[in-house]
C-alpha positions as CSV (number, residue, x, y, z in Angstrom):
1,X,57.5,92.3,111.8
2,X,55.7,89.2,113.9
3,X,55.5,89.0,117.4
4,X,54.9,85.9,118.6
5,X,53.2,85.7,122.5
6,X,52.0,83.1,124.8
7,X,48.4,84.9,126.4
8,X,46.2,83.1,128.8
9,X,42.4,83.0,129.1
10,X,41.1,81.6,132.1
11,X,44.7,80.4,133.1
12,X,45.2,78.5,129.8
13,X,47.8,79.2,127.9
14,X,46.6,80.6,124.1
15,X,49.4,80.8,121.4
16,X,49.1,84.0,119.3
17,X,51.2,86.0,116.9
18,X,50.9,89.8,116.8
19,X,51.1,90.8,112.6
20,X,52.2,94.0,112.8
21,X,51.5,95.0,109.3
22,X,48.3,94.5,109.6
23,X,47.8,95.5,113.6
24,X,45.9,92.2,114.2
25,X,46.9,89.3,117.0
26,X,46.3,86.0,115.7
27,X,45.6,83.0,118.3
28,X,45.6,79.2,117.5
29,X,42.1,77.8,117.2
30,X,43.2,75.0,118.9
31,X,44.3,76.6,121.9
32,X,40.9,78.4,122.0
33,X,39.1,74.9,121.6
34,X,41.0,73.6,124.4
35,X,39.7,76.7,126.4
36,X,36.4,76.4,125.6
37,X,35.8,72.9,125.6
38,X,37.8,72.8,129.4
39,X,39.7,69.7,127.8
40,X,43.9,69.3,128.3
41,X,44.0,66.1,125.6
42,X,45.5,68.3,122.4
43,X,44.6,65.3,120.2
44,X,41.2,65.3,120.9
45,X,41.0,69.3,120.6
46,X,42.7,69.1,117.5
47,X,40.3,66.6,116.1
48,X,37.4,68.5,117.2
49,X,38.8,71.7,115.3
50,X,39.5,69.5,112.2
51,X,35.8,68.2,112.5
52,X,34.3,71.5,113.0
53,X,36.6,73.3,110.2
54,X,35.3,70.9,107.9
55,X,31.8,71.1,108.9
56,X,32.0,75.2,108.4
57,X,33.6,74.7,105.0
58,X,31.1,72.1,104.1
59,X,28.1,74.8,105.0
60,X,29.6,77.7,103.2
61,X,30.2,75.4,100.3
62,X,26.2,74.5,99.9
63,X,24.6,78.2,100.2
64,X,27.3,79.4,97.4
């Protein structure tokens, strides 16, 4: 069973989804972007993400 929950961090709002199976919340990385970046525009946070999740994978990729 899924639960899913609308949490705040510094009175932002943070999507997340409690996984019961597996007793783990699971929050939207662009919601914590948004947070921690102090920016409203959700295109520009969800660029950022895309830019830094392909940056991650692109390091991972070359020390394998």
């Amino acid at each position: 069973m899924t639960k899913v929950s609308i949490r705040f961090f510094n009175d932002r709002e943070v999507r997340a989804v409690w996984d019961e199976s597996s007793s783990q919340w699971f929050f939207a990385a662009v919601d914590i972007v948004a947070v921690l970046n102090e920016q409203s525009d959700y295109t520009r946070n969800r660029n950022y993400w895309k830019y830094l999740k392909n940056k991650l994978k692109k390091g991972k990729s070359s020390t394998g």
